[in-house]
N, C-alpha and C positions, 0 to 999 in steps of 0.2 A: 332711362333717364327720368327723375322726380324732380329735379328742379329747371326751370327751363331758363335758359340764358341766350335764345335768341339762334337765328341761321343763321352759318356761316358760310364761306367763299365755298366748302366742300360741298353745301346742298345746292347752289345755281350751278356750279360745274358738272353737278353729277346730271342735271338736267339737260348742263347745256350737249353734254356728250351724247345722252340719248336724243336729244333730239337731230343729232346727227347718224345717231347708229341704234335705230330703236329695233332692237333684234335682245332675242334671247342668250345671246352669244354675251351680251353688251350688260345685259341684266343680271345675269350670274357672276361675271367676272368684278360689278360692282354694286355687290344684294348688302355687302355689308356696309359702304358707305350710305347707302338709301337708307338700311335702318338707324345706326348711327347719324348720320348729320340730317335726315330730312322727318322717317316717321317717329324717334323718339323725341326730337324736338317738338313736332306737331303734338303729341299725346301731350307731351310738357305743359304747352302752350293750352292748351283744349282745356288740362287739369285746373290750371291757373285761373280760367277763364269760367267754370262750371258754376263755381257759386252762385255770381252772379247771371248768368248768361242758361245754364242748363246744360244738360251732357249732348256730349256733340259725337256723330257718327260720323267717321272715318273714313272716306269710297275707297275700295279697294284700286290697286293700282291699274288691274288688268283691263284691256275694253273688250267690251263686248261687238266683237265683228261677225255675226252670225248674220246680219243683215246692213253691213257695211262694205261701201266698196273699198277704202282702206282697211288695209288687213295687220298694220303695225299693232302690233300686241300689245303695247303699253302706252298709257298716257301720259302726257309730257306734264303736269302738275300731279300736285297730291292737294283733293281738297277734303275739305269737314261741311258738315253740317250741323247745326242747331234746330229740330222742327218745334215752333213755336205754334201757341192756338192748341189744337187739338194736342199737338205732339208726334203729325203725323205730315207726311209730305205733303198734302194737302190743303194744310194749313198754314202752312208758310215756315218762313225759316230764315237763319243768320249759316252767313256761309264764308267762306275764307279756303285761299288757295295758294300755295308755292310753288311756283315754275323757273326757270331760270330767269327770267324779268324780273324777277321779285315779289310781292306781296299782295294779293287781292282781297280785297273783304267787300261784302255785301251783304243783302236778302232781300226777302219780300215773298210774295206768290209768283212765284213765275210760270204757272202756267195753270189757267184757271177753267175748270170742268164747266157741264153747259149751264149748270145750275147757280154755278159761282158766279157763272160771267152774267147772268141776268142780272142777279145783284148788285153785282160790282157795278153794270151799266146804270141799274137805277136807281142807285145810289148816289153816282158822281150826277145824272141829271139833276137829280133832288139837289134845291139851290142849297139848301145850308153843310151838307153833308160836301157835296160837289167842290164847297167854296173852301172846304175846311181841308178835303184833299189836297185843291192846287197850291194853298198855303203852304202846306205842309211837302210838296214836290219841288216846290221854288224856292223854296228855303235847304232842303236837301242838294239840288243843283247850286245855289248859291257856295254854298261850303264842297264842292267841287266832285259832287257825288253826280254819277250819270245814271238814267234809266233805261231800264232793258226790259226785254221780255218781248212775247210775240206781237207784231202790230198789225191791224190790215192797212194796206193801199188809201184804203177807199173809208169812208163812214160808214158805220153799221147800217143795214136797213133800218128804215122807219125812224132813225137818228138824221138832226135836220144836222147837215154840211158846216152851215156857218154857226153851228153850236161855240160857246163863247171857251169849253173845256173838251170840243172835237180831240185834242192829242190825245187826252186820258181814254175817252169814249173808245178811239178806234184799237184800244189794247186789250189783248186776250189773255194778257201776264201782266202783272205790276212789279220790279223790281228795282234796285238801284245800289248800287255800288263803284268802289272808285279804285282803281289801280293803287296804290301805293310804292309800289318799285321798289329797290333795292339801296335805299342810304343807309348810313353809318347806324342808323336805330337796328338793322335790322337784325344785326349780331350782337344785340343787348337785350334785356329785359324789358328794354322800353319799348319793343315789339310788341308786347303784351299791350300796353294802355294805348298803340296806335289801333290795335285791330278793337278794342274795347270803344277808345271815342268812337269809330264808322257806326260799330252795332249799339251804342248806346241815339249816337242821331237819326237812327232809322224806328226806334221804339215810337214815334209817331205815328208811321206811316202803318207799320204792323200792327198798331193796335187799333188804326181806323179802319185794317182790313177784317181785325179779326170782330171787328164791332157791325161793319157792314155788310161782312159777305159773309166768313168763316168758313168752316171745312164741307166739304160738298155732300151732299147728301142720297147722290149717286148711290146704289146699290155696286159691289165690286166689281163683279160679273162684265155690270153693263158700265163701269169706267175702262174693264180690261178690254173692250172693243174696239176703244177711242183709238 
């Protein structure tokens, strides 16, 4: 597929099936609707999206259960990614996902090395920087986008409790993105400009990450430990 015109009924039923019958059995007898209606759509959409936005990687479909107690072979979405910053997972990223639900889009850092999160912490302390964050978080929540990523419980040590930006502080990922679902856009081309507005209102949030923290400086070795 080179022009993209949007998912249709074929890509949420082929998900809604497997995620009733997620076997290999289920995967072969429909590889051809998965390419047809869900990954050349996605590549479509990706192509459309590249100029502005950057080339985006693909996850493959299969999971990796070598260290999972589910042992379902496939994943119920198909997502992409965009890595922004560096250009590398580390740096962050726009992402977007198809599942029988409908339509996901997001980014940000979602998970941030030990080096990253010192910065990120002292940065959000840091009042001007801190203040320019939570703007820029409340205003993404405002337009109906939620945050994600790992949180602790509790406030970091040596982080005072009643700090005035304590949510951001006790997070060890910064992301945010918003469902979108399955209406009548989604089998049009105007798919395209809804996953486009999500990662054009998050170019705030990624750019005061990649200004504040940036990509980790971790040697590989000693991130492959983590």
């Amino acid at each position: 597929m080179t022009t993209f015109i949007g998912f249709g009924d074929d890509a949420l039923a082929f998900y809604d099936g497997l995620e009733a019958d997620n076997s290999k059995t289920y995967w072969i007898d429909h590889q051809e609707v998965f390419e047809r209606a869900v990954r050349g759509p996605m590549l479509a959409l990706l192509a459309d999206l590249e100029p502005e936005f950057g080339v985006a990687k693909v996850f493959r479909p299969h999971r990796d259960v070598r260290f999972s107690a589910d042992k379902s072979p496939y994943k119920t979405q198909l997502g992409a990614v965009v890595h922004t910053g560096s250009g590398t997972p580390d740096g962050g990223g726009l992402y977007v996902a198809l599942s029988a639900c409908g339509l996901f889009a997001g980014g940000g850092y979602y998970q941030l090395a030990k080096d990253q999160l010192e910065r990120y912490r002292a940065a959000v302390i840091d009042d001007a920087a801190g203040r320019t964050l939570k703007r820029i978080t409340d205003t993404l929540a405002g337009a109906g986008l939620e945050l994600s990523g790992q949180t602790l419980l509790r406030s970091p040590r040596g982080v005072d409790p009643n700090h005035p930006r304590i949510d951001l502080l006790r997070r060890k990922g910064l992301a945010a993105g918003i469902d979108l679902g399955a209406p009548d856009w989604l089998a049009t081309p105007a798919c395209r400009d809804q996953v486009a507005g999500v990662w054009r209102r998050l170019a705030p949030m990624l750019a005061w990450l990649a200004a504040q923290v940036g990509p980790t400086r971790e040697p590989a070795e000693q991130r492959g430990r983590r």
